[in-house]
C-alpha positions in Angstrom: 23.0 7.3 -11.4 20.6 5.8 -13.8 17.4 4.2 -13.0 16.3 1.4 -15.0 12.9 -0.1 -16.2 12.8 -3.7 -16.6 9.3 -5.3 -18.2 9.2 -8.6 -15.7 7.3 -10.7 -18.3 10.4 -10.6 -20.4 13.1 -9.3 -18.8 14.0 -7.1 -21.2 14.9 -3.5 -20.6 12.0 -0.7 -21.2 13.9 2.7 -20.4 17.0 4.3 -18.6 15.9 7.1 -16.9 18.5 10.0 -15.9 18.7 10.3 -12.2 18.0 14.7 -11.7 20.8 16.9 -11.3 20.9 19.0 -7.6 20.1 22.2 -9.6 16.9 20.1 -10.6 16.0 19.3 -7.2 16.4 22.8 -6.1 14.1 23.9 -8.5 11.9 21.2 -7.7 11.8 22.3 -3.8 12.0 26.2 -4.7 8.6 25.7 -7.0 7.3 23.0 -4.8 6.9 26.0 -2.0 5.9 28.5 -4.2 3.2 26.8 -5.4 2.0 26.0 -2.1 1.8 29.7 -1.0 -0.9 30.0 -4.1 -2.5 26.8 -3.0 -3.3 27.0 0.7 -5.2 30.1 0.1 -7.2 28.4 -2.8 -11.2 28.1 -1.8 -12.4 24.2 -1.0 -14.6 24.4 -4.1 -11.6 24.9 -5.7 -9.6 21.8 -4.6 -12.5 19.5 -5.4 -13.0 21.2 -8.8 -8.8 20.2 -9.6 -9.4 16.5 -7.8 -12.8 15.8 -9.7 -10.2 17.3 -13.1 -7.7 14.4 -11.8 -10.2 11.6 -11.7 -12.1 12.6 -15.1 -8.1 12.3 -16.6 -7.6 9.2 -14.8 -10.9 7.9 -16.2 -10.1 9.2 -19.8 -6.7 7.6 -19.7 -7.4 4.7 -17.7 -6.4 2.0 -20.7 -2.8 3.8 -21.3 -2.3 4.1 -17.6 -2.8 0.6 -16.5 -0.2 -0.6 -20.1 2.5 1.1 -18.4 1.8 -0.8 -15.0 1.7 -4.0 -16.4 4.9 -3.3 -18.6 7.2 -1.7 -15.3 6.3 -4.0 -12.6 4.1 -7.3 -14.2 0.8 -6.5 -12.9 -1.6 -8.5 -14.7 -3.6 -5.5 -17.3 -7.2 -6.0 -15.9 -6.4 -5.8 -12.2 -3.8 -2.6 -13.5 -6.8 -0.9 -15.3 -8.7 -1.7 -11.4 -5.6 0.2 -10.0 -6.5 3.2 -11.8 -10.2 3.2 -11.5 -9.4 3.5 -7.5 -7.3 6.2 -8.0 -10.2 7.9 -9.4 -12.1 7.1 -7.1 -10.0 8.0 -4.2 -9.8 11.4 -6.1 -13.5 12.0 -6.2 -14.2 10.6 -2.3 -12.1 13.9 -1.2 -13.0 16.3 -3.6 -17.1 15.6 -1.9 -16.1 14.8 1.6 -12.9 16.2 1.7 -13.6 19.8 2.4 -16.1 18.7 5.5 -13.5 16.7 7.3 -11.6 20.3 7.2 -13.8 22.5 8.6 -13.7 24.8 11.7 -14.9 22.5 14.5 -16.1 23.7 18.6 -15.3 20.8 19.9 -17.8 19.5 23.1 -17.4 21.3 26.0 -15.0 23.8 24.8 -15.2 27.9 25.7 -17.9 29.1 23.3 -15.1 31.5 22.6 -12.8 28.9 21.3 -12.2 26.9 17.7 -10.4 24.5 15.9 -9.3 25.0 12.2 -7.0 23.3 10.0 -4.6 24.7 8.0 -2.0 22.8 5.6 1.8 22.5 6.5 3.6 22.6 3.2 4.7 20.4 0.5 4.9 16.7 1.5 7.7 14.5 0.4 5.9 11.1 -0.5 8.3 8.2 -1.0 6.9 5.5 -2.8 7.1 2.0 -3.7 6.2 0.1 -7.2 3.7 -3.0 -6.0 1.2 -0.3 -6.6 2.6 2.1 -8.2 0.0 4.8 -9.1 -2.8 3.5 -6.1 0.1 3.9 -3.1 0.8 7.6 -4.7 -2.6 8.9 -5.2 -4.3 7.7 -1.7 -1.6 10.2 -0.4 -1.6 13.1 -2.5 -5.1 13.4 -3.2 -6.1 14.2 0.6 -2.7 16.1 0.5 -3.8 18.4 -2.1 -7.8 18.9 -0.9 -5.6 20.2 2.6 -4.1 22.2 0.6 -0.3 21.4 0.7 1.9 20.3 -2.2 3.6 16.9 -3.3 7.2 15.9 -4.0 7.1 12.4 -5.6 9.9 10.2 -4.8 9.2 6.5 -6.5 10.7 3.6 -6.4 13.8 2.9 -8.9 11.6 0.6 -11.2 8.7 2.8 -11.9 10.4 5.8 -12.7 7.9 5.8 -15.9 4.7 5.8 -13.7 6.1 8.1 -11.7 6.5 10.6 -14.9 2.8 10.2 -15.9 1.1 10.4 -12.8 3.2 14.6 -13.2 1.9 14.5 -16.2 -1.8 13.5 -15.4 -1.8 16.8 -12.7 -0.6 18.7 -16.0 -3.2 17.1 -18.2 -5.9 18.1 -15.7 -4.9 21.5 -15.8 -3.7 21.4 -11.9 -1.4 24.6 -11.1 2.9 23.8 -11.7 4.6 22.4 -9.1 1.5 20.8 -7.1 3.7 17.4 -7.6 6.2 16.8 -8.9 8.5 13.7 -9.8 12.3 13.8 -8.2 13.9 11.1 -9.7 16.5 10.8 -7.5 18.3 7.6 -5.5 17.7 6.4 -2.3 20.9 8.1 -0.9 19.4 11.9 -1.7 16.4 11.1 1.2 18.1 12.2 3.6 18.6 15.7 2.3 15.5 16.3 1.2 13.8 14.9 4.9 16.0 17.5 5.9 15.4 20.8 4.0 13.6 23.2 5.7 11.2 23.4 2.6 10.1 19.7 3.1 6.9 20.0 6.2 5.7 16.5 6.2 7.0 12.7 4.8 4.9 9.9 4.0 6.3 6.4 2.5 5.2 3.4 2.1 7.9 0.5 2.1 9.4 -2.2 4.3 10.0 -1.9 7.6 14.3 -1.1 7.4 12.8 2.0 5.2 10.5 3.2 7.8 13.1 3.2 10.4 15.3 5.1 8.5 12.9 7.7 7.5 11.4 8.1 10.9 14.7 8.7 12.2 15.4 11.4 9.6 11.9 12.9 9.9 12.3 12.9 13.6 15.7 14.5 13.5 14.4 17.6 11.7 11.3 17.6 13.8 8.5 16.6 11.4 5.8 14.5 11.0 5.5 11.1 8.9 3.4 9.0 8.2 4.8 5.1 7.4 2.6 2.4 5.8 5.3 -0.4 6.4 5.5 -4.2 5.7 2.4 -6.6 7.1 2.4 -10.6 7.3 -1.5 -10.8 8.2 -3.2 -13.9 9.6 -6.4 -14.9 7.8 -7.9 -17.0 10.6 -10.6 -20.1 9.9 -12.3 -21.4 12.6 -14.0 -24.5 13.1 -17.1 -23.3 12.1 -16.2 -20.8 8.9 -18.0 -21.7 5.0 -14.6 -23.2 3.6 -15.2 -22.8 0.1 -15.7 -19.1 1.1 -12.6 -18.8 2.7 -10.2 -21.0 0.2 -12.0 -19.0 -2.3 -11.6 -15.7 -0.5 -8.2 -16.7 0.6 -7.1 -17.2 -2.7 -7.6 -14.4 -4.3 -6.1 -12.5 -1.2 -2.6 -14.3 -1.4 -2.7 -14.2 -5.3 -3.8 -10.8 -6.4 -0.8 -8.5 -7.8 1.1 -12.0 -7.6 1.3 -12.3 -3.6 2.9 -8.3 -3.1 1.0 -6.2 -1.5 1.2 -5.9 2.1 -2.2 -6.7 3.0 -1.9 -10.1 0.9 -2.9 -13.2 3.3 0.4 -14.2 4.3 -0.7 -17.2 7.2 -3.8 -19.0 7.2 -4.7 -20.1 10.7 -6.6 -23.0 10.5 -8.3 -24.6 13.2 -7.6 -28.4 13.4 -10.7 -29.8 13.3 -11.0 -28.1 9.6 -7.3 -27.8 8.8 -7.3 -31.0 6.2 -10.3 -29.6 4.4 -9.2 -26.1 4.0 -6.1 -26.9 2.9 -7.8 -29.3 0.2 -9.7 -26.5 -1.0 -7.0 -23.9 -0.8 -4.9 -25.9 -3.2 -7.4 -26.6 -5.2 -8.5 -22.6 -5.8 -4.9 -21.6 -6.1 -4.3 -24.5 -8.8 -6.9 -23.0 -11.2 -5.2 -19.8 -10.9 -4.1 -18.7 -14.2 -0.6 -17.6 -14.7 1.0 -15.9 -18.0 1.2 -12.5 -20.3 0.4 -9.8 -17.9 -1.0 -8.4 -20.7 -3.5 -11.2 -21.7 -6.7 -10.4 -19.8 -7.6 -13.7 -19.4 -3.8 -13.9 -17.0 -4.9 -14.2 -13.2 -1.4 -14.0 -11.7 1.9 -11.9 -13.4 5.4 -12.2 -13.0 7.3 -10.7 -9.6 8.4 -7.1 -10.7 12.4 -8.3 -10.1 14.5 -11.0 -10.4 16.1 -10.2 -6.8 13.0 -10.4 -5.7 11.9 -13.6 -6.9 15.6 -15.3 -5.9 14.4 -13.7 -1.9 11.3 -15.4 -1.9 12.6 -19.0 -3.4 15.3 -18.9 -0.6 12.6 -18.4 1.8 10.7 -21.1 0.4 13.3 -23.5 0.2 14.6 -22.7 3.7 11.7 -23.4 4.9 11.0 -26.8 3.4 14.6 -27.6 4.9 13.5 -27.0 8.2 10.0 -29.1 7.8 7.1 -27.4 6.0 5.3 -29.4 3.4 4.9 -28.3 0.1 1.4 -28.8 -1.1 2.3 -26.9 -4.6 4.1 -25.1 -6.7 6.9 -23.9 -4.4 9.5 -23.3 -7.7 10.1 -20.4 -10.2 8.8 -21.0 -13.2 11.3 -21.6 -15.9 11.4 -19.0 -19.4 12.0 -15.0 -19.5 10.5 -13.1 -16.7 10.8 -13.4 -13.4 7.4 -15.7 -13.1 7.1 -17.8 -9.6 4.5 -20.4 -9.6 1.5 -19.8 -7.1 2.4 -22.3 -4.1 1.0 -23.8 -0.9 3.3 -24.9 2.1 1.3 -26.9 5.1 2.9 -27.8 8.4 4.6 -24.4 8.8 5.6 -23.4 12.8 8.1 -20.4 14.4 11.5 -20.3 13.2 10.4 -20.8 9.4 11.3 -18.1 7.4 7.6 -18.8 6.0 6.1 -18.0 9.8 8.6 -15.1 10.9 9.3 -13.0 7.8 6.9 -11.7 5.1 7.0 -13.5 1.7 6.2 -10.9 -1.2 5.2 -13.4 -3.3 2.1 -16.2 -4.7 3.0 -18.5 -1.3 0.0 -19.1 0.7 1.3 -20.6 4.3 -1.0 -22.8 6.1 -0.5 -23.3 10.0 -2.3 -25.2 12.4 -4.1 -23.6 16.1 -5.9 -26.0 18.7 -8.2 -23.4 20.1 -9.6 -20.0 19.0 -6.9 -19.0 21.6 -4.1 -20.4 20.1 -4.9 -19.0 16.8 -4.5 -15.5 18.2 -1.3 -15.9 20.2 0.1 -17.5 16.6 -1.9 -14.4 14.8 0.2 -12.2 17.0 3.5 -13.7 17.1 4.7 -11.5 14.5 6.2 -8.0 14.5 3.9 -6.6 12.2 0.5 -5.2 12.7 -1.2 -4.6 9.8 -4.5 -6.1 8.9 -6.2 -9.7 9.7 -9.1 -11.5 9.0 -11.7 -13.7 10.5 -13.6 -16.6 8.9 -16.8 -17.7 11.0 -20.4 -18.3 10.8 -20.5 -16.4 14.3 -20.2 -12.8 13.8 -20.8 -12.4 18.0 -17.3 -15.1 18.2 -15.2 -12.9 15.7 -16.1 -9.9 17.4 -15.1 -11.4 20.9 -11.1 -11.5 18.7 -11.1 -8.7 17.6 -9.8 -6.6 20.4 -7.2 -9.1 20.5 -5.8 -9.0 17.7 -2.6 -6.6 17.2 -3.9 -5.2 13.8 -5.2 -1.7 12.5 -7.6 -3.5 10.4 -9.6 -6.5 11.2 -12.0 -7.7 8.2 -14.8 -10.7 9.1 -15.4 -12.6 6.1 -13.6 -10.9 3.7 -10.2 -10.1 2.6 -8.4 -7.5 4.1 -8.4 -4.3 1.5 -7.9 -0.7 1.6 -11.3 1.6 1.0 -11.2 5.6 0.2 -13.6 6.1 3.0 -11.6 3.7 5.5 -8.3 4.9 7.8 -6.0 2.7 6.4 -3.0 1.6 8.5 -1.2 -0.8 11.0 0.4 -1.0 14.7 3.8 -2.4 15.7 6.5 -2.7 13.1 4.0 -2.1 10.3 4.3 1.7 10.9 2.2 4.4 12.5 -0.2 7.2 11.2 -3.4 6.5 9.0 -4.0 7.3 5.0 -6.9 7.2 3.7 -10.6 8.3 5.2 -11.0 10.8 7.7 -7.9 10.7 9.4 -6.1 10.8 6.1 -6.6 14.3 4.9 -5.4 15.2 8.7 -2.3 13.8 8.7 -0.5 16.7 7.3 -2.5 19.4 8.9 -2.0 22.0 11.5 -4.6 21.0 13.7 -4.7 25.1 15.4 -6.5 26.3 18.3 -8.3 30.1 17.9 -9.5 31.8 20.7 -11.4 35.2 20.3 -12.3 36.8 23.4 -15.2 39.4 23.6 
C-alpha cells in the first residue's frame, strides 16, 4: 500500500511513500527493544543532555521543518515555524524538570522503610495524527524518552514526510539508533503491533472511533494507553465578559491551523443579553482574517489538509443551515486548487444540528444562545466530549463558581484554551483518558514500583 502526500494549497501530489515491508517492521520492533535495554540504564544527565541535542536541532532547522508542514498538511508557514519552536521547547521543559518528576519519592505517612521509584516500561507505540504533525509527536516522545523508554512512530497517511524527518532530527542530534523510529505502515497493521509482546505502552491522538479501537486492542493485550481524542469545546461569554476580548480571543481560537485542532472553539455560548453584540464582533474579527498561500507569511488561515475533509465539514454546514441555523458568513469552499474553505459564522444553532452535536474540523465558528449562566453549562455539557472550555467574565470569583461544573480536563478564564509543556494536558468523557504533557506526562508510561528494605 502506498501512502501519498498531497500539498492542500494546490492539490498537487508531493511524494508516494512505500508502505514497509513485515521484515522492516520486525526489525523495527527487534531494534526498538534493544535499544531500550541501553537506554533505561542511561543516567538522567544523560537524557537531558540527548533532549537539550533535540531542541538545539529543532532550533537550527526550525525554517526547513516548518516548509515541510506547510507543504503536507496547509498550515499557514509562520504558525508552522511556532509548531516547531514548541517542540523545542517541550524538549527542553523535560530535559530540566524532567529527571525530578522521576525521582525516588517516601510518600507521607509511609514505613520509613518503604519507597517509590519509577522505572520505564519499554518502547511506546505512538500513533499520530497530521493537524499537528511534529507538536502531537514530540509532547509524547520527549517525556517518553527522559523516562527512559523508546518510540515507534506511527503517523498519519498524509504526513508520512514529517514523520521521516522528525527520525531523522533524533539522528541529526546524535540520539542512540532505534530510540524512534518511523513505521510507515497502514492503519490495518495497528492491531499487530498493539499486540506484540515487544510493544509496553500506546499513545494516539485521533478521533474518538480511533480511540475505541485502540483501547480495545491495548486493553486486550493488557497494556496501558494513553488517548488524546476529539473535543467540541464551549467558549462561554457571559453578560458581563470585555467583547472585543472575547470576539478577538475567539477568533483566533476557531481560526488558527484553519479550525483543526481539537481544542479549537467549536460553540460560543453567549448569554442573551450580549448575544447580538458578540456575534457583531465575531463576524467582524473573522472577516479580517486573511486567507491564501500557506506559504505567504502575511496568510492568517490555510487550506484544510484534504479534500475529504473539506466535502465532511460543508455537509455539516449545509445540513445545518437546512435544519435552521443562520449563516452569518462564509459558510462555502472557496473555489480554485486546494482544498481552501472560507472562515464562516453560523448564529441560531440548537441540538440536533450537526453544528451543535458533532465536531466541525474546520474555520466555522458556531454561535448559540443560553438564558442564564445555568443554561450555558447544561448546553456546554451537552456534548460527548470533554476536552477543554473556556470562560469569558469580568468576575473571576463567578467563573470559578463554573468551573467544577463544567465536564472538561481543562478550563481556561479569559483565554483560549491551549496546551502548555508544564500543563497535564487532556480531556474526560469521549475525548479520551490519561494526561500528556507536565507532570503527569513523563508518568504515563512508567512503572510506578514500590521498594521495601527491611532492617
Amino acid at each position: 500500500m502506498s501512502l501519498i502526500s498531497i500539498n492542500p494549497a494546490t492539490g498537487q501530489r508531493i511524494h508516494i511513500y512505500g508502505s514497509h515491508s513485515s521484515v522492516q517492521i520486525e526489525a523495527a520492533l527487534r531494534q526498538s527493544r534493544a535499544a531500550f535495554g541501553g537506554w533505561r540504564e542511561t543516567a538522567p544527565e544523560t537524557r537531558s543532555a540527548a533532549l537539550r541535542s533535540l531542541a538545539h536541532c529543532l532550533h537550527t532547522q526550525a525554517d526547513d521543518l516548518a516548509a515541510l508542514i506547510t507543504a503536507e498538511m496547509g498550515k499557514p508557514i509562520t504558525q508552522a515555524r511556532a509548531e516547531v519552536e514548541k517542540c523545542a521547547r517541550v524538549c527542553e521543559y523535560y530535559a530540566k524538570y524532567g529527571a525530578a518528576y522521576l525521582a525516588e519519592e517516601h510518600p507521607h505517612g509511609a514505613p520509613r522503610q518503604a519507597r517509590v521509584v519509577y522505572e520505564p516500561l519499554g518502547p511506546v507505540l505512538a500513533i499520530m495524527p497530521w493537524n499537528f504533525p511534529l507538536w502531537q509527536v514530540f509532547r509524547a516522545a520527549a517525556p517518553c524518552i527522559m523516562a527512559g523508554n523508546t518510540v515507534l512512530l506511527k503517523h498519519a497517511r498524509n504526513t508520512s514526510g514529517c514523520a521521516l524527518a522528525i527520525e531523522q532530527i533524533f539522528h541529526d542530534a546524535g540520539l542512540p539508533h532505534g530510540l524512534l523510529q518511523t513505521l510507515l505502515v497502514p492503519t490495518q497493521s495497528l492491531a499487530a503491533l498493539i499486540a506484540d509482546s515487544r510493544v509496553a505502552g500506546v499513545t494516539l491522538t485521533g478521533s474518538t472511533a480511533a480511540g475505541r479501537a485502540v483501547a480495545a486492542q491495548a486493553g486486550a493485550a493488557l497494556k496501558p494507553c494513553v488517548l488524546e481524542l476529539g473535543g467540541s469545546d464551549p467558549y462561554l461569554v457571559l453578560d458581563d465578559a470585555d467583547l472585543d476580548r472575547a470576539a478577538e480571543i475567539g477568533a483566533h481560537a476557531r481560526l488558527i491551523n484553519c479550525g483543526q485542532s481539537c481544542t479549537s472553539a467549536k460553540r460560543f455560548i453567549v448569554h442573551a443579553k450580549v448575544r447580538a453584540a458578540f456575534q457583531r464582533k465575531l463576524v467582524k474579527a473573522i472577516s479580517a482574517y486573511r486567507v491564501g498561500d500557506p506559504l505567504d507569511p502575511k496568510t492568517q488561515v490555510g487550506p484544510l489538509a484534504r479534500h475529504d475533509l473539506r466535502d465532511t465539514l460543508h455537509a455539516q454546514v449545509t445540513r445545518s443551515v437546512a435544519l435552521g441555523a443562520k449563516c452569518l458568513l462564509g459558510a462555502e469552499p472557496i473555489p480554485g486548487p486546494g482544498f481552501f474553505y472560507a472562515p464562516s459564522v453560523l448564529a441560531e444553532v440548537r441540538k440536533g444540528m450537526p453544528a451543535f452535536d458533532e465536531e466541525l474540523f474546520g474555520p466555522v465558528a458556531v454561535v448559540i444562545e443560553a438564558q442564564s449562566d445555568e443554561e450555558a453549562v447544561a448546553l456546554a455539557n451537552d456534548t460527548p466530549y470533554g476536552l477543554g472550555a473556556a470562560i469569558f467574565t469580568r468576575d473571576r470569583a463567578r467563573a470559578r463558581e463554573l468551573v467544577p461544573v463544567l465536564d472538561a480536563g481543562m478550563v481556561f478564564i479569559n483565554e483560549a484554551v491551549h496546551s502548555d509543556p508544564t500543563l497535564p494536558f487532556g480531556g474526560v468523557k469521549q475525548s479520551g483518558f490519561g494526561r500528556e504533557l507536565g507532570p503527569p506526562g513523563i508518568r504515563a508510561f512508567v512503572n510506578t514500583k514500590t521498594v521495601w528494605i527491611s532492617s
